[in-house]
C-alpha positions in Angstrom: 0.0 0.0 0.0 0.9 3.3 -0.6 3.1 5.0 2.3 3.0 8.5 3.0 5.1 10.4 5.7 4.5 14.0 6.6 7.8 16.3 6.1 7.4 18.6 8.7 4.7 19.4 11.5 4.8 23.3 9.8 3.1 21.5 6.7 1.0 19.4 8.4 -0.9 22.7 9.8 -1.6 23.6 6.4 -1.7 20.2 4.7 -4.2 17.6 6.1 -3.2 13.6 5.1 -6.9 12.8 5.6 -6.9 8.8 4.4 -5.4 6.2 2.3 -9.0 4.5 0.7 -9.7 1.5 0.0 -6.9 -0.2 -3.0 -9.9 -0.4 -5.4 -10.5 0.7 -8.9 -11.9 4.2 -8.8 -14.8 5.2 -11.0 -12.4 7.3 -12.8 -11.0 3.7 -14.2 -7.7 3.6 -12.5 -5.5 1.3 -13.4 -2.7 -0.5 -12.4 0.2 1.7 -11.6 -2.0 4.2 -11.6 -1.7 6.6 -8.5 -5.1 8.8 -7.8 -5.3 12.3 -6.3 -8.4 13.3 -4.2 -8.2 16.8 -3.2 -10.7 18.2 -0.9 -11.0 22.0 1.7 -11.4 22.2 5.0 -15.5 22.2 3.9 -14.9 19.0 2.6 -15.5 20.7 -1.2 -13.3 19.6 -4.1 -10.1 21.5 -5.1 -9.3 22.7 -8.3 -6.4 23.9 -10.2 -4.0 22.5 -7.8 -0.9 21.4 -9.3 -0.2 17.3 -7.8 3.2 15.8 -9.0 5.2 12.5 -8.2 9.4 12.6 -8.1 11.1 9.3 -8.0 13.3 9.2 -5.2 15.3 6.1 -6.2 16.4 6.5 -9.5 16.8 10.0 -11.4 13.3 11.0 -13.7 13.2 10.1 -16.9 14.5 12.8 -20.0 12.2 14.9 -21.3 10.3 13.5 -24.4 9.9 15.7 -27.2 8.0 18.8 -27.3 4.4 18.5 -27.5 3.0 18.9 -30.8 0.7 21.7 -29.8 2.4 23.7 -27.0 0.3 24.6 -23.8 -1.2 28.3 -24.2 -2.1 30.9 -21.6 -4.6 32.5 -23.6 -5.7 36.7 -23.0 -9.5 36.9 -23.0 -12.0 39.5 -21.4 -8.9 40.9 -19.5 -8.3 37.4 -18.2 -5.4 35.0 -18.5 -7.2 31.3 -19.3 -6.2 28.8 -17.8 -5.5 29.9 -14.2 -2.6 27.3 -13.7 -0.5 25.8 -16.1 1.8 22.8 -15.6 4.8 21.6 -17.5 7.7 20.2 -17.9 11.0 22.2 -17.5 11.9 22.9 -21.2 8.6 23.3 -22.5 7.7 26.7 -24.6 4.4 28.5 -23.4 2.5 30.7 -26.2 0.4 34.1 -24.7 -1.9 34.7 -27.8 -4.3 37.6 -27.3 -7.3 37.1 -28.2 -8.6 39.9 -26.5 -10.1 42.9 -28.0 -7.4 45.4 -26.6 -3.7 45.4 -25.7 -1.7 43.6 -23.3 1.6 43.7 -21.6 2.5 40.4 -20.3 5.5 40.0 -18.0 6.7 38.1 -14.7 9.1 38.9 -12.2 9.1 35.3 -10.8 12.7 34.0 -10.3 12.8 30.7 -12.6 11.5 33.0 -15.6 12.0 36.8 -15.8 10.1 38.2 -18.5 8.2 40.7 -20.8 6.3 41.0 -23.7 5.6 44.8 -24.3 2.2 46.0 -25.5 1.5 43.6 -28.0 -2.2 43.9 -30.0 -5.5 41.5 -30.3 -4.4 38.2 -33.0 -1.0 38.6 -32.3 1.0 35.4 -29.8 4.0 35.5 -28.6 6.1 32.6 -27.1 8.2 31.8 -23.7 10.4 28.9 -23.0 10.2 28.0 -19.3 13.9 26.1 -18.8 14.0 26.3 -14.7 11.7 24.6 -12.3 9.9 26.7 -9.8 6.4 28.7 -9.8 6.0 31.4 -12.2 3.6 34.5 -11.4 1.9 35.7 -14.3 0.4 39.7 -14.3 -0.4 42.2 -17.2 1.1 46.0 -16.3 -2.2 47.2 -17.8 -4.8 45.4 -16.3 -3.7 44.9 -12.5 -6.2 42.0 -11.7 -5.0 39.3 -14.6 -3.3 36.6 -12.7 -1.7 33.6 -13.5 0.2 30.9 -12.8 2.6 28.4 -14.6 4.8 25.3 -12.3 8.0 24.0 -14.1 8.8 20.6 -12.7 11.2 18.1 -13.3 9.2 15.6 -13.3 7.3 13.3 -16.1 4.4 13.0 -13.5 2.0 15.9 -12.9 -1.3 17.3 -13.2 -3.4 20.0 -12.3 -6.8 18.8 -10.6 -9.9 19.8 -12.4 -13.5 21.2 -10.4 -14.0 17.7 -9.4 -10.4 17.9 -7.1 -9.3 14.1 -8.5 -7.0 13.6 -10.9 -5.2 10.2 -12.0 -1.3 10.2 -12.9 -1.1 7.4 -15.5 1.9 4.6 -15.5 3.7 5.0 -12.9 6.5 2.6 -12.1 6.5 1.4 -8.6 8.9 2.7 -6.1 9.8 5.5 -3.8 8.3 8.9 -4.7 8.1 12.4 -3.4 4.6 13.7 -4.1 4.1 17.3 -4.1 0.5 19.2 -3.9 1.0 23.0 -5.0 -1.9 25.5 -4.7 -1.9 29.5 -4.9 -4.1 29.6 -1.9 -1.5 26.9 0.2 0.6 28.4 2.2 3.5 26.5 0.6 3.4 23.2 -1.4 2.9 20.3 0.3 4.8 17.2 0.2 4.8 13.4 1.6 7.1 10.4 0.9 4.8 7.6 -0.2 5.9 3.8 -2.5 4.0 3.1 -5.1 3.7 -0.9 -4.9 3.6 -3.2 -8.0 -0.4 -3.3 -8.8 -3.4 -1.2 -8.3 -2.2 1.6 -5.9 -4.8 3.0 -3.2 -6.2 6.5 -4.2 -4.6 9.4 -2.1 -6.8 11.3 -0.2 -5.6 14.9 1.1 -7.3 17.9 2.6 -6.2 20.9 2.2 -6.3 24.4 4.3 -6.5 27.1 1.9 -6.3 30.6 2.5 -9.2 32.9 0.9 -9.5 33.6 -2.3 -9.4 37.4 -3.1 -8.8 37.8 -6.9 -11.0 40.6 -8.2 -12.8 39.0 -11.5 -13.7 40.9 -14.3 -15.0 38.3 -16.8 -18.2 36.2 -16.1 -16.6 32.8 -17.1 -13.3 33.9 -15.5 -10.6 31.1 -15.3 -12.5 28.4 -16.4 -11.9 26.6 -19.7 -14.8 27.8 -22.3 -12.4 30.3 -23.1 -11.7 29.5 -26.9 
């Protein structure tokens, strides 16, 4: 069964282990080697856009394939970034089209990628390369409230949870793994030791304490994903 171990009694205050279920197929059709992420509030309410990830600890991860065919997008709409938080995988170029009716400036100050794209106009997309692992703030200097995020991992294994908070990471050969739950609202990311045996792993239940959410919205359908 699957083994986690808190790192520190700091993150256990903000990060709540709540149970290891039952080792059973999940209705989201887990399968073997399959590791499951439940993610859930202090209101017992499902988690979204949380980023869950699994390092192996016994072996180094494995080289980056190559490059997706379509690269990931942060799109600019009604004075909104879409999606909220982005995942990938160190290495991986990120395009910022606007498909906005006005201008944007785009930039970050965010350690693991510096960066701006000046006033750029509505049909036009520019492209980053994110080539250090860390968490990546995403503003406009025109419009104050656009927010996003993008985490860079070094790791094959990640996700970010949907508005049902469960998410399955596919394959995964057993072993020793640190797994990592990162949120904007967590105080800081969260991580547990666990072994992922050789078979149908339990699904990981977590709970999570999350501060309040205080982004200022403009657009009605804001961060979701009918933004195309």
């Amino acid at each position: 069964m699957l083994r986690p171990r808190c790192a520190s009694p700091a993150l256990a205050r903000s990060f709540l282990f709540a149970a290891l279920l039952a080792a059973a197929p999940s209705a989201a059709s887990a399968k073997d080697d399959d590791v499951e992420f439940r993610l859930v509030d202090a209101k017992n309410q499902p988690v979204s856009d949380a980023v869950v990830s699994l390092t192996p600890l016994d072996q180094p991860a494995p080289l980056a394939s190559a490059a997706p065919a379509v690269p990931p997008e942060i799109v600019q709409r009604h004075q909104e970034f879409f999606p909220y938080v982005t995942a990938i995988r160190t290495g991986t170029a990120v395009r910022f089209p606007n498909r906005d009716t006005v201008q944007h400036h785009v930039y970050s100050l965010s350690k693991p990628k510096k960066f701006e794209l000046p006033l750029y106009d509505p049909g036009k997309a520019e492209t980053i390369v994110f080539d250090q692992p860390g968490v990546v703030v995403i503003g406009c200097n025109i419009h104050d409230w656009m927010l996003a995020y993008v985490v860079i991992l070094d790791t094959p294994w990640f996700a970010v949870t949907p508005t049902t908070g469960a998410v399955i990471l596919r394959a995964i050969p057993p072993g020793r793994y640190r797994a990592e739950v990162w949120h904007p609202r967590l105080a800081q990311t969260a991580t547990h030791e666990l072994t992922v045996p050789a078979g149908n792993a339990a699904p990981l239940s977590f709970s999570l304490a999350l501060k309040p959410d205080r982004r200022i919205r403009r657009a009605p359908d804001a961060n979701r994903n009918g933004y195309n």
